[in-house]
N, C-alpha and C positions, 0 to 999 in steps of 0.2 A: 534564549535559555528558558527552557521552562521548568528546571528541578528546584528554585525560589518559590512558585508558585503553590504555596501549600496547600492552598485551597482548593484546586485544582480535583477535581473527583477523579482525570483523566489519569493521572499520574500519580495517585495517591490514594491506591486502591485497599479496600478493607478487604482481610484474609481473614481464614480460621482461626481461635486460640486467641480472639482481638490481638493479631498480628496485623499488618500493615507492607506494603509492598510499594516502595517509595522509586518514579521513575527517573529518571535524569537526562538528558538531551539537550541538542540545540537544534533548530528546525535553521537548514541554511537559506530561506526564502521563502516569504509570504507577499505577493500580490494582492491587491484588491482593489473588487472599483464595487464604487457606492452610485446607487441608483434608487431615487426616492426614499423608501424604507428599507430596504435591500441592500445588505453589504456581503459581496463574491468576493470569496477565497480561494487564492490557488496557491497549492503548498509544492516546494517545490527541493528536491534534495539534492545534490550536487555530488554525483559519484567519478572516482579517476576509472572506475574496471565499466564495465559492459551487465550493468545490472539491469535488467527489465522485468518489469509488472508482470507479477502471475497471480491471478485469483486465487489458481488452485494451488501456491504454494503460501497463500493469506490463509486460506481455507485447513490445510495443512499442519499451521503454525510453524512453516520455515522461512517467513519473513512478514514482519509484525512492524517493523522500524517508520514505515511512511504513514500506516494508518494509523498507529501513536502518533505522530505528527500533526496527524491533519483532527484526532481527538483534541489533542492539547489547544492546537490552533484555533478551533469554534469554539471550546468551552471559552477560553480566553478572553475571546472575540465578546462573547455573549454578557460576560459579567463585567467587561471594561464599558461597553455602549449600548443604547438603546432600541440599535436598528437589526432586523432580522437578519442573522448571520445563513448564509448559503453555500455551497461549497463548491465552487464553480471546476476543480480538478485537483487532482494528486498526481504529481510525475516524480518520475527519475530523469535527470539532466546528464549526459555524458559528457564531463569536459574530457575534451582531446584538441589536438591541430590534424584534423585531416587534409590529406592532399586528395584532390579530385583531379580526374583528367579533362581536357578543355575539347570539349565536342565542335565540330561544327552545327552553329545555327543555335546551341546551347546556350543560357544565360550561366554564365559561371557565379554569380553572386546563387541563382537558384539552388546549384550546385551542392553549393555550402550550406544552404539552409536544410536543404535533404539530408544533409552530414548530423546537422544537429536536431532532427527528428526528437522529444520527448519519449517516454514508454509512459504510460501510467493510464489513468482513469479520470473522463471527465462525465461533467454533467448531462445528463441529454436535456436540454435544452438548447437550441440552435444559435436562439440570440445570445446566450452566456459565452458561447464555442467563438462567436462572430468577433464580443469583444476581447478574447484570450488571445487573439490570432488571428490578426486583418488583411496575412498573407494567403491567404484560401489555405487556409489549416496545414500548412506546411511544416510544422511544428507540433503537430497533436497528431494520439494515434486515433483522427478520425477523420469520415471521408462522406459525402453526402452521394446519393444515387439523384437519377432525373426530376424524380415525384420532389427533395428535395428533404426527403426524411434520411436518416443514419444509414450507411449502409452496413452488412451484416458484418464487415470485417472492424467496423468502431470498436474501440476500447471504453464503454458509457454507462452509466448508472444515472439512476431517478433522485430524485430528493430524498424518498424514503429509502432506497439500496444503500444513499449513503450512510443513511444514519443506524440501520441494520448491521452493516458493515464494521463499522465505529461499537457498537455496543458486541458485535461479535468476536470481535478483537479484546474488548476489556473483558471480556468473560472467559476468553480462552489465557490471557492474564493472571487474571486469579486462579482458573484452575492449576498452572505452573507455581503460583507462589505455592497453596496448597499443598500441591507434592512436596516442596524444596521442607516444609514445616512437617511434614510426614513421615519425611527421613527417605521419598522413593529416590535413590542412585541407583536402580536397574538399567544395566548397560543395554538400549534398544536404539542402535543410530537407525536411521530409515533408511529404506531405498527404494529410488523409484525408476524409471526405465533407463537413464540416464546417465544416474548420477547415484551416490552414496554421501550421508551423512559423514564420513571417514577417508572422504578423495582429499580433501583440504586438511584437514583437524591435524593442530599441531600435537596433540598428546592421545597422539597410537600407542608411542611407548610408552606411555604411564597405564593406558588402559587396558591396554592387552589381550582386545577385543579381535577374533579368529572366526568364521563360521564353521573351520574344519573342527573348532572343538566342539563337544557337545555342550547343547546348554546357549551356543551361541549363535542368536539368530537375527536377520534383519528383520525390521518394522517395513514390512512391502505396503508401498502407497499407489495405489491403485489410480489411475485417470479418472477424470470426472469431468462430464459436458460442463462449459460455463452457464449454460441456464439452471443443470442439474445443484451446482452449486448456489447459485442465487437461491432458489428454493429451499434449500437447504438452511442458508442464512437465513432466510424472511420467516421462514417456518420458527424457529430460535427466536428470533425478533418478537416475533407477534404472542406466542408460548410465555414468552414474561413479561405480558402486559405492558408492554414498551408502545 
């Protein structure tokens, strides 16, 4: 639980009007392993549906929940001890009971482990990957080519992507408290190729939100390359002197 933590800058963001935007959570798993000065973190959340890692719905602001996590988890980290906190990966964890079918010549224990595959983001560093997952990354969305480096289908970020990442999430934070103190209730669910803001949402009928009426129209969110977006980030990051 980290909504105790008042000290916490991660979760207890300063707004306009010295308002305050006070977070609350429970991070359902934190790993680490300590290596000389060097303490890796891997944050990890335990969902029952089929949620996977998307940058560009981080990028977005239609899913903020893990990277709050893994903020609160370092800052934490950092003011409880003395050794360099690192952030070895962020995932979503599917719990389920899959059945797999039994191949010939197949290991069925392998099987399984393919079943419970991670989504998320880890570090590129190789040796950090080695000790997250001694099963040849069976469990992570990453994969090595021959040379022995990432190959292009990794889910990876740098030391500094992460922490980019982490300050671009509390900034998009406060600009939401911002509006909520602004008084903006402008009805703008998104939509992007896929999917709408308004597929799920229990209060259609309170809203009353139509595009056949005038006046009422979707927030279109456009695709974006995942490096396009890193720059993006990093560009933000480095802009406030971070």
């Amino acid at each position: 639980r980290f909504q105790s933590r008042k000290d916490l800058e991660a979760v207890r963001l300063k707004l306009q009007y010295q308002g305050t935007l006070e977070l609350m959570g429970i991070v359902d798993r934190i790993d680490y392993y300590e290596e000389d000065d060097n303490l890796y973190l891997k944050i990890i959340d335990y969902k029952s549906g089929a949620q996977t890692f998307s940058l560009e719905d981080i990028y977005h602001g239609l899913s903020l929940q893990l990277v709050v996590y893994y903020n609160a988890a370092v800052e934490k980290a950092k003011k409880d001890q003395e050794k360099q906190v690192v952030p070895g990966g962020i995932f979503y964890f599917h719990i389920q009971d899959p059945l797999v079918e039994e191949k010939p010549g197949a290991s069925l224990e392998e099987e399984m482990l393919d079943e419970f595959s991670m989504s998320g983001l880890a570090l590129s560093e190789r040796s950090v990957v080695e000790h997250m997952d001694r099963d040849g990354q069976r469990s992570l969305p990453v994969s090595f080519v021959k040379s022995g480096k990432f190959s292009a289908y990794s889910s990876v970020a740098s030391r500094e992507q992460f922490e980019a990442l982490g300050n671009y999430v509390k900034k998009q934070l406060v600009q939401y408290g911002n509006e909520i103190l602004d008084g903006n209730i402008a009805i703008e669910p998104y939509k992007s190729e896929k999917r709408t803001a308004c597929d799920y949402c229990a209060y259609r009928g309170v809203c009353g939100f139509d595009p056949a009426f005038s006046g009422n129209r979707y927030r279109k969110l456009h695709k974006i390359k995942k490096d396009k977006i890193w720059d993006k980030i990093e560009d933000i990051h480095w802009e406030e002197g971070r």
